[in-house]
N, C-alpha and C positions, 0 to 999 in steps of 0.2 A: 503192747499187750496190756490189756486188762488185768488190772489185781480185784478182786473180788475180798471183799471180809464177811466173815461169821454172818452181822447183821442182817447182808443183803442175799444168802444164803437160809440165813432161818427167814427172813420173810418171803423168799419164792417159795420153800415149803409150805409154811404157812397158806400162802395165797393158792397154790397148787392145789394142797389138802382141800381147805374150804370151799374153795371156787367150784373143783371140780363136786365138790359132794351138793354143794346151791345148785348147781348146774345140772345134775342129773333130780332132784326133787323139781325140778321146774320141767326138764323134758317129762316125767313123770304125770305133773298135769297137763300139759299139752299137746302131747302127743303120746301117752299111754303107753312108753317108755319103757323099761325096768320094772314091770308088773303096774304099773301107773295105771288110772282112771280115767286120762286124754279127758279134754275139756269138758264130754258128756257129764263122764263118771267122778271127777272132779267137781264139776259142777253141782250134781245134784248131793253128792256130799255137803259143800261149802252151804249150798242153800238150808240143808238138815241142820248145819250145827251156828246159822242164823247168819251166815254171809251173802247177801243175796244183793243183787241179782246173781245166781251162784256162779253162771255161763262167766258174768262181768267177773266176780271174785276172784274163779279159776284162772281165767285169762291174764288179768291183772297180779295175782299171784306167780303164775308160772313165769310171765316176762319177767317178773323182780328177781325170781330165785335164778332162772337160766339166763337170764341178761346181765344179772349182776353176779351172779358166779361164773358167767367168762369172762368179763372184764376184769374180774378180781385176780383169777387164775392168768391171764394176761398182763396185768398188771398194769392197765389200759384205765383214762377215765375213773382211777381211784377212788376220790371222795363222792362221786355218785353210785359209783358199783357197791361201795360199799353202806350206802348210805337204803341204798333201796334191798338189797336184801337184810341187812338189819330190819328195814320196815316190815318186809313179807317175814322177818323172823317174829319180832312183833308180834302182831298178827299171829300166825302159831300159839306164841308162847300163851295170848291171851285166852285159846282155846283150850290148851292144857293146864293153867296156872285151877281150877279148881281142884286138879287130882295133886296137888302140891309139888313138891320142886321135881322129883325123882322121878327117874325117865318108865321106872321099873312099876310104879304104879300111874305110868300114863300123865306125870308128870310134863314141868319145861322145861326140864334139866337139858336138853337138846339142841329143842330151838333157843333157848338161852345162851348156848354153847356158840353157836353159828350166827347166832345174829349179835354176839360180844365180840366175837373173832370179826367179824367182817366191819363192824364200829371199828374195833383197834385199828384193821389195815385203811379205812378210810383216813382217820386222823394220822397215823404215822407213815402212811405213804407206802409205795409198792417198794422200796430200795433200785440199786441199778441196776438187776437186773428184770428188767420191763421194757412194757411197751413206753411209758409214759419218760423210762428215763431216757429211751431211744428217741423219742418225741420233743425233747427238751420240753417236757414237764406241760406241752399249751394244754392237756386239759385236768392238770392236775394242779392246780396253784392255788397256795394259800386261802383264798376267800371262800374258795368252792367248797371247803368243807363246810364251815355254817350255814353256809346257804342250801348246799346238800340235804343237810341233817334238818335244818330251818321245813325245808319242803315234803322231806319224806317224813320228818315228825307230825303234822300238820297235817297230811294227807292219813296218815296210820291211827292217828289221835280221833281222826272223825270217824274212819271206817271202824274201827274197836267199836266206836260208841253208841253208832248206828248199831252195830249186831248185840249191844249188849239190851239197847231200848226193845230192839225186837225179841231178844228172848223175856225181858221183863213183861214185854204184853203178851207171850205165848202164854206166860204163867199165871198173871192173870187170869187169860179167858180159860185156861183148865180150871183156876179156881173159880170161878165161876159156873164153869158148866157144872163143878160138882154141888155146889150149891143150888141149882138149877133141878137137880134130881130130886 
C-alpha cells in the first residue's frame, strides 16, 4: 500500500485547482464553453486588443490554457503543461498589466496567479500522485523544464511584442489622422 504525505496531496490540489480552471478558460475559447466566445468570438476579441491573426491567437491561446490545464490537473507531461499555460498566462497578464496589478480594476492580479502557480508545478513536479509518477517520470525529467520554459518563453516573448508593435502603430495612425483634420 501506498503512503501518500502532505507534499503530494497539496500538489494534486494545487494541480486539480489550476488545471482544471486553465482548462475551462481554454474550452471557453474554443468551443464557447462556460459563456466562452468559441474561436469566432474569441477571435475577434484577441484581434481588438491587437493579437492577430485573432482566429490563430484564439486557437493557439485556448490549446495552451486547455491542454495545459489537463495535463497539469493530470499530472501528465508537467514541465510543458506547465510551461505553456504559464505562456498563455503571459500573454493575459500583458493585456491587463496597463489597468495595474488588481484583478478589481481589470488588472493581472489573475492571470498572474495562474500562470505563477502553473510555473511552480512545472519546476517542482506533479508529486506521486500523477500521471507522470505512474509513467516513471519518461516525460517529466529534469532537462524538459529549461527547455519547456526556453521555448514557451521565446514563443510568448515574440508574440507580446508583435501585439505591442501593432498597437504602437494603431496609435500612431490615430495620431495622425487627427492631425490630418
Amino acid at each position: 500500500m501506498t503512503c501518500y504525505d502532505r507534499g503530494d496531496l497539496g500538489l494534486l490540489l494545487l494541480r486539480l485547482g489550476a488545471g482544471a480552471t486553465l482548462a475551462a478558460h481554454g474550452a471557453q475559447k474554443l468551443f464557447g464553453w462556460f459563456g466562452g466566445g468559441g474561436i469566432e468570438g474569441t477571435g475577434q476579441f484577441m484581434e481588438s486588443i491587437g493579437y492577430a491573426p485573432g482566429t490563430a491567437s484564439a486557437t493557439a491561446a485556448g490549446i495552451a490554457e486547455l491542454g495545459g490545464g489537463t495535463l497539469l490537473a493530470l499530472g501528465l507531461a508537467t514541465p510543458a503543461a506547465g510551461a505553456a499555460a504559464a505562456g498563455a498566462m503571459a500573454g493575459a497578464a500583458a493585456v491587463h498589466a496597463p489597468n495595474g496589478f488588481f484583478n478589481q480594476s481589470g488588472g493581472y492580479e489573475y492571470a498572474a496567479t495562474l500562470g505563477l502557480t502553473a510555473a511552480g508545478l512545472a519546476v517542482t513536479g506533479p508529486g506521486r500522485i500523477s500521471l507522470d509518477h505512474a509513467l516513471g517520470h519518461a516525460v517529466n525529467r529534469g532537462w524538459m523544464i529549461p527547455a519547456a520554459f526556453a521555448v514557451t518563453g521565446a514563443a510568448t516573448a515574440l508574440v507580446v511584442a508583435a501585439r505591442g508593435r501593432r498597437l504602437r502603430q494603431q496609435r500612431e495612425g490615430e495620431q495622425e489622422a487627427l492631425f490630418e483634420e
